[in-house]
C-alpha positions as CSV (number, residue, x, y, z in Angstrom):
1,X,0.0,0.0,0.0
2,X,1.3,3.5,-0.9
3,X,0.3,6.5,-0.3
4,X,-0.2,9.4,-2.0
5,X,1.2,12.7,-0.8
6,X,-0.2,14.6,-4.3
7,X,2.4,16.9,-6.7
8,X,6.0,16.9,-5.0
9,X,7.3,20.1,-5.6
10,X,10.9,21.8,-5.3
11,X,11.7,24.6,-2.6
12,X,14.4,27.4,-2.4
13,X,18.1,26.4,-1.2
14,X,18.7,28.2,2.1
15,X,22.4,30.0,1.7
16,X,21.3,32.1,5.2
17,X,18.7,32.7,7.3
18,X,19.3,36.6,9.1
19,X,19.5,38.3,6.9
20,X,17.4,35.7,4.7
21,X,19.2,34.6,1.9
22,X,17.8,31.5,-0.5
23,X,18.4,29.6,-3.6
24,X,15.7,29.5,-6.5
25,X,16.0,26.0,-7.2
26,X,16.9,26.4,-11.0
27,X,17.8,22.4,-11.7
28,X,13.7,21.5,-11.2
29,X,11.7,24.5,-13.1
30,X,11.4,25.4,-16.3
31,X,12.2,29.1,-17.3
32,X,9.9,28.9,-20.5
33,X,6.9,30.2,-18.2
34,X,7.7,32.5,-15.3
35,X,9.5,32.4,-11.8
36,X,6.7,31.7,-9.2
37,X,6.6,34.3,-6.4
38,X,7.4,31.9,-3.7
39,X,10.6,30.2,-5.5
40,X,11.9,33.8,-6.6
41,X,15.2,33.5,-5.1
42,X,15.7,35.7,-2.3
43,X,19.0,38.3,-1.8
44,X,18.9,40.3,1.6
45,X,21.5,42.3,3.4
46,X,19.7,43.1,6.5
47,X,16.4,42.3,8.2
48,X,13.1,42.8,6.3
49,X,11.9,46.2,6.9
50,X,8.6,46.9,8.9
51,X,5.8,48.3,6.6
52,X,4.5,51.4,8.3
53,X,2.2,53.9,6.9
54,X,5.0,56.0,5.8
55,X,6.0,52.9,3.5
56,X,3.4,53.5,0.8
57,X,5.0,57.0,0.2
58,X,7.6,57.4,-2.3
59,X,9.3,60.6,-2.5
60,X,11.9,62.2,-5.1
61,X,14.4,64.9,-4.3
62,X,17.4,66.5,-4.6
63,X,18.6,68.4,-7.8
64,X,15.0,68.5,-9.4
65,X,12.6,72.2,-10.6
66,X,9.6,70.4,-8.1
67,X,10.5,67.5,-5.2
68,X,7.2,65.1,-5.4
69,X,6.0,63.0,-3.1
70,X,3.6,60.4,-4.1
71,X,1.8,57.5,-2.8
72,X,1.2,53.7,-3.7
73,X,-2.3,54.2,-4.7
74,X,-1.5,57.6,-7.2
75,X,1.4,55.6,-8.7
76,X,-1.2,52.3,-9.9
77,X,-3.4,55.1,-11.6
78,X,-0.1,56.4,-13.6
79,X,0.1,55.4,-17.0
80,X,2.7,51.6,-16.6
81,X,4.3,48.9,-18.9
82,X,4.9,45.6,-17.9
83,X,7.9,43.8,-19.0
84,X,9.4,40.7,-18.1
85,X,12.9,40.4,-17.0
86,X,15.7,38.8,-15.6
87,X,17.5,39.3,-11.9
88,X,20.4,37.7,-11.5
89,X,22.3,38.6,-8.4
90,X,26.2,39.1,-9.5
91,X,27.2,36.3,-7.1
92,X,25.7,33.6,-8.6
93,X,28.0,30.6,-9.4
94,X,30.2,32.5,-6.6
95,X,31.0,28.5,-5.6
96,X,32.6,27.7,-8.6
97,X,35.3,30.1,-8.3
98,X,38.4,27.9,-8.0
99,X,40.2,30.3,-6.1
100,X,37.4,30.6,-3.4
101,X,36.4,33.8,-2.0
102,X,34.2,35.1,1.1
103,X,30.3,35.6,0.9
104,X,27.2,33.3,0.0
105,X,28.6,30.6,-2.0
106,X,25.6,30.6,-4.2
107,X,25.1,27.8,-6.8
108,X,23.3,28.0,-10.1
109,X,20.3,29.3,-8.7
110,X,20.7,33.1,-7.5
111,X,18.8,34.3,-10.5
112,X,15.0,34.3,-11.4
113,X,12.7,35.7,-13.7
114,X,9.3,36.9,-14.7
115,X,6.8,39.7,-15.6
116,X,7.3,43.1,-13.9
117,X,4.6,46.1,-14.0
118,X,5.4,49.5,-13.0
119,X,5.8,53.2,-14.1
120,X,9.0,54.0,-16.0
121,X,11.3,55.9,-14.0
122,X,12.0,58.3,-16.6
123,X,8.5,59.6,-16.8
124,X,8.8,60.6,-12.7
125,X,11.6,62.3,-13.7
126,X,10.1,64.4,-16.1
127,X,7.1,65.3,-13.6
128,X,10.0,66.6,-11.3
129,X,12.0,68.6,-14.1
130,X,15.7,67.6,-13.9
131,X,18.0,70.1,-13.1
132,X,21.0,70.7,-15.7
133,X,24.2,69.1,-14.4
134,X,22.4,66.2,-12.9
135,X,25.1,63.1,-12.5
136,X,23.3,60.2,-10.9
137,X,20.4,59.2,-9.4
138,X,20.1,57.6,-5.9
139,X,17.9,54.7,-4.5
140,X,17.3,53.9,-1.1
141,X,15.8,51.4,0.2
142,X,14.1,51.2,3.8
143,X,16.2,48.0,4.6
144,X,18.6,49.6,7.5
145,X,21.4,47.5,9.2
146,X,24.8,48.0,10.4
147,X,27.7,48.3,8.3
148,X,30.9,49.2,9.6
149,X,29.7,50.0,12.9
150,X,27.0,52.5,11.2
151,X,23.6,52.0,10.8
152,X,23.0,52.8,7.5
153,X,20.2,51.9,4.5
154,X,20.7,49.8,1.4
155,X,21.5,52.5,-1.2
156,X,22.6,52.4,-4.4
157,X,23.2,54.8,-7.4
158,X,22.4,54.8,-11.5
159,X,24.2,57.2,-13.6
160,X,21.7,59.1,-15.4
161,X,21.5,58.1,-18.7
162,X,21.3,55.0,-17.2
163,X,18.3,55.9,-15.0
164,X,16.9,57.7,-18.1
165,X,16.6,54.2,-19.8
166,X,12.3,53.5,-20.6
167,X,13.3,50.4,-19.5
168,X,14.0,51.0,-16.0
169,X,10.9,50.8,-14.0
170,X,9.0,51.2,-10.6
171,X,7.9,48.1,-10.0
172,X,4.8,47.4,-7.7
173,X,3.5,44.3,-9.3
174,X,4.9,40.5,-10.3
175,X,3.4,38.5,-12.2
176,X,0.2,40.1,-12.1
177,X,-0.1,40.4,-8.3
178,X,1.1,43.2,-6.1
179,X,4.9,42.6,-4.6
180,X,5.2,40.1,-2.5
181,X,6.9,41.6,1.0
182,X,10.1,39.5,0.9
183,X,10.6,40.7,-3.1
184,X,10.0,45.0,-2.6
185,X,6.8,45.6,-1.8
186,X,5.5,48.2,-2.3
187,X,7.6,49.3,-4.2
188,X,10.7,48.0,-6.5
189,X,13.3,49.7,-8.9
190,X,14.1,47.4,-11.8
191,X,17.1,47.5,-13.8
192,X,16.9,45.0,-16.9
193,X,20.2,44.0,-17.9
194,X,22.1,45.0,-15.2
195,X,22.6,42.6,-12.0
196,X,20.4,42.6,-9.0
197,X,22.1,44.7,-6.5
198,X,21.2,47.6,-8.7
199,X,17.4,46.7,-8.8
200,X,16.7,48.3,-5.1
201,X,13.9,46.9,-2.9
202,X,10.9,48.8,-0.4
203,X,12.2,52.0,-2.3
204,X,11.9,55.1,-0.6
205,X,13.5,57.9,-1.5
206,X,14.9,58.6,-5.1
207,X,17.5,61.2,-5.0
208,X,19.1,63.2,-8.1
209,X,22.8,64.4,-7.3
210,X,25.3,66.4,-9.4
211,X,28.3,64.5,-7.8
212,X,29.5,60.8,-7.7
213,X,27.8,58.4,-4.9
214,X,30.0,57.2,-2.4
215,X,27.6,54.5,-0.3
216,X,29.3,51.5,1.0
217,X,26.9,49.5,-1.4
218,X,28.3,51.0,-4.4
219,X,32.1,51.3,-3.8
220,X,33.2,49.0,-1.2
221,X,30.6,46.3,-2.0
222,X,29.8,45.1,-6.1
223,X,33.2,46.4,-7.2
224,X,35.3,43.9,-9.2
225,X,38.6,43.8,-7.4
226,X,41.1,42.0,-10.1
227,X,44.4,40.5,-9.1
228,X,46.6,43.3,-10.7
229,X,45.4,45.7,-8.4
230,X,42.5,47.2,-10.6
231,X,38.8,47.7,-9.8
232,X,35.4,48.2,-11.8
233,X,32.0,48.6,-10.5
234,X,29.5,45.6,-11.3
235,X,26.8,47.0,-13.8
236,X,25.7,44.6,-16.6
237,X,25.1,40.6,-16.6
238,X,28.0,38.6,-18.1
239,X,26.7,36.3,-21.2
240,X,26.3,33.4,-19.6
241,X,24.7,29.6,-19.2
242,X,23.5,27.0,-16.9
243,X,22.7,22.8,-17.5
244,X,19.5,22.1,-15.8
245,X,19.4,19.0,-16.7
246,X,20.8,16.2,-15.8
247,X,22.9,17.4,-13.0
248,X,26.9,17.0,-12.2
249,X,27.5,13.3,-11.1
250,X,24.0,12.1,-11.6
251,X,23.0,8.5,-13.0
252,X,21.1,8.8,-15.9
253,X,19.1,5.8,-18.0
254,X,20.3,4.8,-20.6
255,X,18.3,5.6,-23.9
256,X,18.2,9.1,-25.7
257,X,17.4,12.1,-23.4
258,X,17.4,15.9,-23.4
259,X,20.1,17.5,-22.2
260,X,18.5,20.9,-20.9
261,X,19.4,25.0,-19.5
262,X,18.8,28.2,-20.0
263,X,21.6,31.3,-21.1
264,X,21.1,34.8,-20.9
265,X,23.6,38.0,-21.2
266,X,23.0,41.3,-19.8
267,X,24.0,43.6,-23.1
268,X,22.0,42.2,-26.5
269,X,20.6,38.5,-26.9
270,X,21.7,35.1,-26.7
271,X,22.5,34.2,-30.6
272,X,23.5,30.4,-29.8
273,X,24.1,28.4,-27.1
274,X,27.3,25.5,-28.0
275,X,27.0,22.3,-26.4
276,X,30.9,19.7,-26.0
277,X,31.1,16.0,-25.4
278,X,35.1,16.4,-25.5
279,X,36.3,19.0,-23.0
280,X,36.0,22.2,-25.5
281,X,37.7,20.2,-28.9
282,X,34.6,20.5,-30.5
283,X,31.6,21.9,-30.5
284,X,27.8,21.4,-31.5
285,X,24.6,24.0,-31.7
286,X,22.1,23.5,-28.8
287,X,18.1,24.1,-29.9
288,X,17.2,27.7,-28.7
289,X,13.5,26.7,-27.7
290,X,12.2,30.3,-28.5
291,X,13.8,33.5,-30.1
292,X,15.9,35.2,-27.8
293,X,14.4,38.5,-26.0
294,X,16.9,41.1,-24.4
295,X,16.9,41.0,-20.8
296,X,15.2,37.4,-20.5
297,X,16.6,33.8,-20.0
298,X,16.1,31.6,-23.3
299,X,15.3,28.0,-22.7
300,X,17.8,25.9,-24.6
301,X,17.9,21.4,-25.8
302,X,20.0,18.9,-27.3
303,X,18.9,15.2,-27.7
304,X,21.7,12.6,-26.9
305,X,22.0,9.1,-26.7
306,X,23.4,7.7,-23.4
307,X,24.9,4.3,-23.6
308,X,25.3,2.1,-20.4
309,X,28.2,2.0,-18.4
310,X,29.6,5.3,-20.0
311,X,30.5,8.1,-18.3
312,X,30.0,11.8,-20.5
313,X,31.5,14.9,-19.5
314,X,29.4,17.7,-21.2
315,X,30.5,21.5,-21.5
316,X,27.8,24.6,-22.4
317,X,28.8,27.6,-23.5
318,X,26.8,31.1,-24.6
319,X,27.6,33.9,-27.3
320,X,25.6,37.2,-27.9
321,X,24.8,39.1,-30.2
322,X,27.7,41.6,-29.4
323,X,30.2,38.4,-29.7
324,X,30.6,38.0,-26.2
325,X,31.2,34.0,-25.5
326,X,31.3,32.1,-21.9
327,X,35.2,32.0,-21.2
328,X,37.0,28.8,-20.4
329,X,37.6,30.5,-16.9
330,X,36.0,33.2,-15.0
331,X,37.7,36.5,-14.6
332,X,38.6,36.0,-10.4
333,X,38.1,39.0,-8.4
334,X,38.1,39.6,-4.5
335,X,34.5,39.2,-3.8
336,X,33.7,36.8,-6.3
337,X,31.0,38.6,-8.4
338,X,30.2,38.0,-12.3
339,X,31.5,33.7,-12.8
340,X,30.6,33.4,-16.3
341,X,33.2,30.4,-17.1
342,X,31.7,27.6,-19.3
343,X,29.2,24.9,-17.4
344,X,31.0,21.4,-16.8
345,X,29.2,18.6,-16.2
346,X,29.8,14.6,-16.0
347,X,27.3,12.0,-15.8
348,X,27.4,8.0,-15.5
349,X,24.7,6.1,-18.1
350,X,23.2,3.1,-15.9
């Protein structure tokens, strides 16, 4: 007798729990359809603010002809476009480094995706009247912790052409539902094509400057610190890939399966997606399963035969548009941000 427990599903991976910090668990969904809410992978670097009434104002300030101050339930009635989008925090794959480094050694699975709906930044902006020298534009976030001994708020910074983008949005819904409090509500800067960090949470205050920002968030933390003693701040998503399935060391039946993942890059589209049964010697197109969309995962196959007893070690590697490929080997840096190196796998036919 058996019984039935109904549809097993998968769950986030837990990296940390204060601040909350979880996997998406990329190996056991499919990409083709949007991220649910509740597996959206979860990036935090303090506690979850408390919503207070003050939360559902939004205010914008600084170098601008008229500072506005607006609440959640004038922004729904502003005119909004929805677009669907990736977030990829720029330490996923921070595990594979070879060379390890300090922070959440996240996995494949510090990424998600799906629909976002929201008024374009650019069109607050213009309400306000920008103010001629303007430099960048400043998000905070009402997420406060301490970092080095101050108590401070997540902030970060977009230069202002950047900002300017009719990409870039105020989010307050996801997938057709109103932000989830663990993912911004109520409201959500998004940043397509650049990685996570940049896409601030519970926004509060937008703030135009004529200087350079100098928050801990934006040059001690998501800076690229290379060997040689240089340094770059982390902006766009690398071109990049993952195998979903099968996974690294699994058994797999013998007979003719799909070999499965997604790829993505931050600048331009995926143009093909490379698949090697010899280590990198030579190489075979993967089937894109839709056309490519800038700022979205694309869902990729390749049928293969798997013969009993043999073990296959299987490479995957990703080229844009621009002619930006998947390296052999990530780029190390300090803090481990951007891996992008080619996805190695081996399996065992049974």
């Amino acid at each position: 007798m058996y019984y039935q427990f109904g549809k097993v599903r998968p769950h986030l991976t837990t990296r940390s729990l204060n601040p909350e910090n979880q996997e998406t668990p990329i190996h056991f969904i499919s990409f083709i359809e949007p991220v649910a809410d509740s597996i959206f992978y979860r990036r935090n670097h303090f506690p979850y603010p408390i919503l207070t009434p003050e939360s559902f104002t939004l205010k914008i300030s600084g170098s601008v002809h008229y500072a506005l101050l607006i609440n959640y339930s004038d922004l729904l009635k502003l005119p909004s476009k929805s677009k669907r989008v990736l977030i990829e925090c720029s330490g996923n794959k921070r595990a594979y480094f070879e060379e390890k480094v300090f922070g959440e050694q996240w996995e494949n699975g510090a990424m998600s995706e799906g629909v976002w709906k929201g008024v374009p930044l650019k069109n607050l902006l213009e309400y306000t009247g920008i103010k001629a020298g303007v430099n960048e534009v400043v998000f905070r976030g009402r997420d406060v912790g301490v970092k080095s001994s101050q108590l401070i708020h997540y902030e970060r910074s977009l230069p202002i052409a950047k900002a300017l983008h009719t990409d870039v949005l105020i989010a307050y819904e996801y997938n057709g539902k109103p932000l989830s409090q663990k993912h911004g509500f109520p409201f959500r800067l998004i940043v397509p094509g650049w990685y996570g960090m940049a896409s601030v949470k519970w926004l509060n205050e937008i703030i135009l400057i004529k200087d350079k920002f100098t928050g801990p968030f934006q040059t001690n933390d998501y800076v690229y610190y290379y060997k040689n003693g240089t340094s770059e701040q982390v902006t766009t998503n690398h071109v990049n890939s993952t195998i979903q399935q099968p996974q690294d060391k699994q058994l797999v039946k013998s007979g003719t399966h799909e070999i499965k993942g997604i790829a993505w890059t931050g600048s331009g589209v995926v143009s093909k997606v490379e698949i090697s049964f010899d280590k990198g010697d030579s190489w075979e197109q993967a089937k894109l399963k839709k056309i490519p969309k800038e700022h979205q995962t694309v869902s990729w196959s390749y049928p293969m035969e798997f013969k009993s007893g043999n073990e296959y070690h299987i490479s995957v590697r990703a080229t844009d548009n621009e002619g930006k490929t998947q390296p052999a080997e990530a780029i190390w840096n300090k803090k481990g941000y951007g891996y992008n190196a080619i996805m190695q796998i081996t399996v065992k036919a049974e």
